[in-house]
C-alpha positions as CSV (number, residue, x, y, z in Angstrom):
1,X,2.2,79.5,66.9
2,X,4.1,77.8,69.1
3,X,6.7,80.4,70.4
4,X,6.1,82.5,73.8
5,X,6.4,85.8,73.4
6,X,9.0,88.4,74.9
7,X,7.1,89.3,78.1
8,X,8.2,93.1,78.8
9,X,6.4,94.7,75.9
10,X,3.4,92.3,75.9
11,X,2.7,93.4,79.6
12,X,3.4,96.8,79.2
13,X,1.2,97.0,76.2
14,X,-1.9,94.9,78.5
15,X,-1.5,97.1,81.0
16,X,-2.0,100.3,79.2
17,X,-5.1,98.6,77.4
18,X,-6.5,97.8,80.9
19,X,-6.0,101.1,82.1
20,X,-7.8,102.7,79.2
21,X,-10.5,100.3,79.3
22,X,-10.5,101.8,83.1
23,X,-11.5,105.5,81.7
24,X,-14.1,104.5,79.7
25,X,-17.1,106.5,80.6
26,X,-19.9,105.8,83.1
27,X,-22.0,106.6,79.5
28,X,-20.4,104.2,77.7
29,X,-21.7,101.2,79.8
30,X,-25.3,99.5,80.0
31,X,-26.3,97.4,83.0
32,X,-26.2,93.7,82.3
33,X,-27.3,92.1,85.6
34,X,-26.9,93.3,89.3
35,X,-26.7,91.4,92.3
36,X,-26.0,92.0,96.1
37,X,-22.2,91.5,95.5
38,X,-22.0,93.6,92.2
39,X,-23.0,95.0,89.1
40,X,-22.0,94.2,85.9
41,X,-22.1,96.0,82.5
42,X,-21.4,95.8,79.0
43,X,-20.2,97.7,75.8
44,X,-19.5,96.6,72.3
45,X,-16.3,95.1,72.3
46,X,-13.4,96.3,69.9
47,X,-11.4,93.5,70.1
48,X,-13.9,91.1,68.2
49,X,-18.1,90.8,67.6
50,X,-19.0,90.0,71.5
51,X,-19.2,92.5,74.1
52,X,-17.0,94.1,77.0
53,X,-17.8,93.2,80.5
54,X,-17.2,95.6,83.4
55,X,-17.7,94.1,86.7
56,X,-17.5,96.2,90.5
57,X,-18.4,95.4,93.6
58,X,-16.6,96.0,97.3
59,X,-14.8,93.0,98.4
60,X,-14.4,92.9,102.4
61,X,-10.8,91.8,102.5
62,X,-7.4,93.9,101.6
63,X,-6.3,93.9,98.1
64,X,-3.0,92.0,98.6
65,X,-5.5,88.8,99.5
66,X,-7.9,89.5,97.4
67,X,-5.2,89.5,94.4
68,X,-3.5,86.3,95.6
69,X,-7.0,84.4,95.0
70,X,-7.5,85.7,91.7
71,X,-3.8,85.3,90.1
72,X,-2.5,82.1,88.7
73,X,-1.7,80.1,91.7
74,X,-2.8,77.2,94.1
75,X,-5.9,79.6,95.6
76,X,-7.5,79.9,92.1
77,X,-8.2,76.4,91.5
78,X,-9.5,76.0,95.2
79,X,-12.8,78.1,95.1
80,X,-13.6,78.9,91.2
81,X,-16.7,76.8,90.5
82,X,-15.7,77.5,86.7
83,X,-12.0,76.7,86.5
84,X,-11.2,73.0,86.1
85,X,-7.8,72.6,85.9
86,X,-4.6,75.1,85.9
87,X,-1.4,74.4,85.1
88,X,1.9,77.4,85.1
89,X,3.0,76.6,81.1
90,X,6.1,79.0,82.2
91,X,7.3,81.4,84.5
92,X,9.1,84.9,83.5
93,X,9.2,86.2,86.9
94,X,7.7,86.4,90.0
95,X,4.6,88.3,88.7
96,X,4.1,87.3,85.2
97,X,3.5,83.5,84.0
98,X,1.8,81.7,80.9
99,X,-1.2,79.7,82.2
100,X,-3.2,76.7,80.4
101,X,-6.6,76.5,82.2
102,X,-10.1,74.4,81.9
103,X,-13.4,75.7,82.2
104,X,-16.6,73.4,83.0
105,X,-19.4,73.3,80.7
106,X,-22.4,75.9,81.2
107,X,-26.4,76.7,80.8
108,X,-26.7,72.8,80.8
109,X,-24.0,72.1,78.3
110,X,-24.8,74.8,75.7
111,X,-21.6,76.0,75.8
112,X,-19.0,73.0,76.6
113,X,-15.8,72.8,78.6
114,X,-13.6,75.4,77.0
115,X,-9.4,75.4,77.4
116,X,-7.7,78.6,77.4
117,X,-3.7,79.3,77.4
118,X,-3.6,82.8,78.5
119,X,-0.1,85.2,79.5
120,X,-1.2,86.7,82.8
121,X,0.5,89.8,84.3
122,X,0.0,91.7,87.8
123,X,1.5,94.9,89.0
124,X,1.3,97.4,90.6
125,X,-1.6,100.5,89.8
126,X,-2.2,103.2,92.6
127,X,-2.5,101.7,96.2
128,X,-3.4,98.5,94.7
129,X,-2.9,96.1,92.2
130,X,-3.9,95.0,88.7
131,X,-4.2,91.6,87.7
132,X,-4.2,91.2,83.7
133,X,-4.2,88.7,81.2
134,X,-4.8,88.2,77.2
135,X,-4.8,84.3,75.3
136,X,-1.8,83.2,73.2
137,X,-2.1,80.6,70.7
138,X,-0.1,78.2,71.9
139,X,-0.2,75.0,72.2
140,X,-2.5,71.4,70.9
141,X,-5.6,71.8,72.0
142,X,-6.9,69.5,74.8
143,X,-9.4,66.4,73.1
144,X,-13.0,67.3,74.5
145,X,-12.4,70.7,74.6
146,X,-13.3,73.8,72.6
147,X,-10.0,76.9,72.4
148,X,-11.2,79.9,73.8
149,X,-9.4,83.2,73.5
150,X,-9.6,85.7,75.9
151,X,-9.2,89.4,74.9
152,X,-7.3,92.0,76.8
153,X,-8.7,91.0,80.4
154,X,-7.8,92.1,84.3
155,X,-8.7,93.0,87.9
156,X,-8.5,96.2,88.9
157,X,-8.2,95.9,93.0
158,X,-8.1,99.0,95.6
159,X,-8.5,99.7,98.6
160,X,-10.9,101.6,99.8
161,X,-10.2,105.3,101.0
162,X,-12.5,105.5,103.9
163,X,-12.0,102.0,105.2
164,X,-8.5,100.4,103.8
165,X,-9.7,96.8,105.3
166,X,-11.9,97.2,102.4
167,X,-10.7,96.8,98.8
168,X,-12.9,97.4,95.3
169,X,-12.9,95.0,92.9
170,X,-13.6,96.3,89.1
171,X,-12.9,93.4,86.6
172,X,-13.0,94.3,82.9
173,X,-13.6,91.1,80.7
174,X,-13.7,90.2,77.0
175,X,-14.0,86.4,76.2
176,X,-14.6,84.9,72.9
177,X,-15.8,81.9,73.6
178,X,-15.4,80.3,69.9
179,X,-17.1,76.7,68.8
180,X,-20.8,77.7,67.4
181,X,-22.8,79.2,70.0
182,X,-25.8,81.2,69.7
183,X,-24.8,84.8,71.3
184,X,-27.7,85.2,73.3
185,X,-26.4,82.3,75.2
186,X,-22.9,83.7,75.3
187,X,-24.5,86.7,76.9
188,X,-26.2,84.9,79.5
189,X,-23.6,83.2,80.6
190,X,-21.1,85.9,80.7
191,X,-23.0,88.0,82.8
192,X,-24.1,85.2,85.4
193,X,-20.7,84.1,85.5
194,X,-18.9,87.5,86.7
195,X,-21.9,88.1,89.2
196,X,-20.7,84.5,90.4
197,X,-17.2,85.3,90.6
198,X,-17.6,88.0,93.3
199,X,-20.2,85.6,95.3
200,X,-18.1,82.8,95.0
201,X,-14.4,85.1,96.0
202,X,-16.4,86.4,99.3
203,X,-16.8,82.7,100.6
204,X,-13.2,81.8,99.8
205,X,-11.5,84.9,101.6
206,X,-14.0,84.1,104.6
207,X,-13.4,80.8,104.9
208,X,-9.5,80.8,104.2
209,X,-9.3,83.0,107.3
210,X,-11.0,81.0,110.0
């Protein structure tokens, strides 16, 4: 499939997925790994055979930085150990782009570089901001790598009530992977990979501001 889709109604519809996936019960989750910077948890996913990630943890910076460094853009690239390569495929407006990205191999090469074309979407949701995204297949695939397809995905950021210099950072994350990889290793990586995330986002933010 080679055609972009209208943007309005894709975004509307990802941004009403991410907001339910946002009321799923505390119940509903089991703990996957926990580190200083955050906990992460997982659910069945309903999307396709893998699981649901929920990742939290409080981010000392306010959300409007916080988001800039996790959208498409030139900060991405800069401090995400994972993420390869980025390019902007197209722009609809200010806040909503298609992206092709490249992810480095992981757990030694198990699971090799994977390329992903995803439509990403941020906007507004309370007194912060949501950050979403879902693949599109679009595209030839890259040689050397594998297509992965990400599943309704996004960043919930807010700040926090007590102490608005603060923000909180839930991420909710559903990637299929693809090629023929033993779950168990999928699972691994997932969860070390999101605990990463927030580790690796706290240096960025504190170095970009010295």
């Amino acid at each position: 499939m080679d055609l972009l889709p209208d943007s309005a109604p894709l975004a509307t519809k990802l941004r009403n997925t991410l907001i339910r996936y946002h009321s799923i019960a505390d119940s509903e989750w089991r703990v996957a790994k926990k580190t200083k910077d955050a906990t992460v948890w997982r659910k069945p996913s309903e999307e396709f055979s893998g699981y649901l990630y929920k990742a939290q943890g409080v981010v000392e910076d306010v959300t409007n930085r916080i988001v800039d460094h996790i959208r498409p853009g030139p900060y991405r690239l800069d401090w995400d150990s994972l993420m390869t390569s980025m390019d902007i495929v197209e722009t609809f407006e200010e806040n909503c782009c298609v992206m092709r990205y490249t992810t480095a191999g992981q757990l030694w090469n198990i699971i090799a570089p994977r390329e992903f074309v995803d439509f990403s979407y941020t906007t507004s949701y309370e007194d912060g901001l949501l950050s979403c995204g879902i693949s599109l297949d679009y595209g030839e695939v890259r040689p050397n790598f594998v297509r992965g397809f990400n599943h309704p995905c996004g960043w919930f950021c807010v700040p926090l009530k007590d102490n608005p210099s603060h923000s909180l950072l839930t991420g909710y994350i559903q990637t299929e992977l693809r090629g023929m990889l033993p779950q168990s290793a999928v699972d691994t990586a997932m969860s070390s990979t999101l605990a990463n995330f927030y580790s690796d986002l706290k240096k960025a933010l504190k170095t970009d501001k010295q």
